[in-house]
C-alpha positions as CSV (number, residue, x, y, z in Angstrom):
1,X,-17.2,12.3,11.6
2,X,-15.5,9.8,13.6
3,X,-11.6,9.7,13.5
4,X,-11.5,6.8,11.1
5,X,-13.7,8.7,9.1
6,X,-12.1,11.6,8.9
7,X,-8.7,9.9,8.3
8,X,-9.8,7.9,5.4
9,X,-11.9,11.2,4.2
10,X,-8.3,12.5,3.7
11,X,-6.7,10.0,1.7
12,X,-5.3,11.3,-1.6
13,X,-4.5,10.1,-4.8
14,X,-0.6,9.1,-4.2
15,X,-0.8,8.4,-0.7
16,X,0.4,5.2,0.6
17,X,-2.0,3.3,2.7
18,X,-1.7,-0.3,4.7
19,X,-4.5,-2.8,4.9
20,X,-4.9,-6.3,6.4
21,X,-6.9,-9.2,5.5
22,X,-8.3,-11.2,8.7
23,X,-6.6,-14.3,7.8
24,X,-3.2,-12.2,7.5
25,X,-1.9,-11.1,4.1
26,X,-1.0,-7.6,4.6
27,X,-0.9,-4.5,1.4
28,X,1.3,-1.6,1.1
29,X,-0.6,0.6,-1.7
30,X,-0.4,3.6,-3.5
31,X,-3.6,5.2,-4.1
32,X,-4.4,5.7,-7.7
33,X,-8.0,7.4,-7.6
34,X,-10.1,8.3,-5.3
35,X,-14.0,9.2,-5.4
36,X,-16.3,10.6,-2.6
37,X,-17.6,6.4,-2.4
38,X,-14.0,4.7,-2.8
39,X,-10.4,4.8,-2.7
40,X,-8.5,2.8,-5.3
41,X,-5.3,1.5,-4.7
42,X,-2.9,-0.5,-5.7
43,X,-0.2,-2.4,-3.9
44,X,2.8,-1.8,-4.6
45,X,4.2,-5.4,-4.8
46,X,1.6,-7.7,-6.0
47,X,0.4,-4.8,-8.3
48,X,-3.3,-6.0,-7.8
49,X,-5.9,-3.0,-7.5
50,X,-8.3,-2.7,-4.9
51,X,-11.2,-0.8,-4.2
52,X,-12.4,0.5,-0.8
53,X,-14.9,2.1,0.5
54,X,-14.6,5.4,1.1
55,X,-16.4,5.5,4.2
56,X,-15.4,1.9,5.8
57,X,-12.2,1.6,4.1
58,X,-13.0,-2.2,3.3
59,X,-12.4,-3.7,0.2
60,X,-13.4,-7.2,-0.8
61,X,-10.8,-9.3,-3.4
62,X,-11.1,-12.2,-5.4
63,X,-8.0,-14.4,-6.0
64,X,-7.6,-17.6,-7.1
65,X,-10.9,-18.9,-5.9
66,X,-10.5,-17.1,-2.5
67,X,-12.0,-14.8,-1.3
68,X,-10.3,-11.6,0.6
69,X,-11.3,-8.7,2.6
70,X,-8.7,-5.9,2.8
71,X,-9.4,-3.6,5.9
72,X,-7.6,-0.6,5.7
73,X,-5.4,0.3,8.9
74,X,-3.4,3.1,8.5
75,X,-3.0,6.1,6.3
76,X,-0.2,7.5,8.7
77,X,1.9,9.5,6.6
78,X,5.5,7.9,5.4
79,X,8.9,9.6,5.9
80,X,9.8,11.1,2.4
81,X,12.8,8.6,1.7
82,X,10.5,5.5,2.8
83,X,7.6,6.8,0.5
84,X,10.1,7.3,-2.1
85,X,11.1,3.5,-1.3
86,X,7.7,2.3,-1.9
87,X,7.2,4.0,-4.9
88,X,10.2,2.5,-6.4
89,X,8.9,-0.5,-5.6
90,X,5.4,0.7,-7.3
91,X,7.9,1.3,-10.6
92,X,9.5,-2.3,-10.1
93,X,7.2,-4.2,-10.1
94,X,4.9,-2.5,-12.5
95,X,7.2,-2.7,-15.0
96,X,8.6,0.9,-14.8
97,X,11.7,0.8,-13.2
98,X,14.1,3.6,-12.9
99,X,17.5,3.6,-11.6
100,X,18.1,2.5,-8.2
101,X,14.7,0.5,-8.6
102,X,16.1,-2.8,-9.5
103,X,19.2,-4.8,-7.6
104,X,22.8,-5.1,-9.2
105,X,22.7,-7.1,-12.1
106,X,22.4,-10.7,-11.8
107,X,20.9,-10.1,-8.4
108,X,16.6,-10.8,-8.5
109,X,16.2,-9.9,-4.9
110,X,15.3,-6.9,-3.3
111,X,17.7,-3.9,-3.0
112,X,19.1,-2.9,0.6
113,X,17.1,0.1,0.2
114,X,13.8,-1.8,-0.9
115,X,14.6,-4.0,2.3
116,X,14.7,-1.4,4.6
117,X,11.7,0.0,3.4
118,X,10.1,-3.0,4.1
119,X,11.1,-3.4,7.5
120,X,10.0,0.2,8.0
121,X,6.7,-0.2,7.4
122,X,5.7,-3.3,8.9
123,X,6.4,-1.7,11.9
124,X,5.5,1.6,11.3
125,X,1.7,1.3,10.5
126,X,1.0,-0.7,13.3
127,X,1.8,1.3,15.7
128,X,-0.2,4.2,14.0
129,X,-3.6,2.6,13.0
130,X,-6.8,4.5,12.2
């Protein structure tokens, strides 16, 4: 098996992956099921699910009359606090929020937390692609 291969061979259900579409949008996900043909995941903003395939780690997405093709780049492994970040963010925005998931009342932004998990990452997986 070739690294890629292998990496994506490893992918677990709660793992966080990161995939780009060639035009640019990017997706943070948390996997949610994973079968010896595909990974399913979810990102953990948008709340859309995708479905890759296990071996290529593509995934091809319809929205609003466009289509997508999500290319899964890195499975690197998050720092505990980050991955506890993003799935806080998971919680959020899928409508199960626990404490310290949502900003000070009033506030619809993201927390300082939530931010700097977000800066984290979109450095982090690019410089550990598969």
């Amino acid at each position: 098996m070739t690294d890629r291969t292998t990496a994506l061979a490893r992918v677990a259900v709660g793992d966080i992956l990161y995939a780009e579409d060639e035009a640019g949008p990017t997706r943070i996900c948390l996997t949610i099921d994973v079968t010896p043909e595909k990974l399913t995941a979810r990102s953990v903003t948008t709340q859309h699910v995708y479905e890759f395939d296990r071996r290529t780690g593509v995934a091809l997405h319809r929205l609003h009359g466009i289509d997508y093709t999500f290319v899964i780049k890195s499975v690197a492994p998050l720092p505990a606090d980050i991955h506890e970040i993003m799935l806080g963010l998971d919680r959020r925005y899928g409508g199960r929020p626990e404490k310290g998931d949502e900003p000070a009342s009033g506030d619809t932004g993201l927390t300082e937390e939530q931010k700097r998990g977000l800066l984290y990452v979109s450095s982090y997986y690019p410089a550990f692609p598969i």
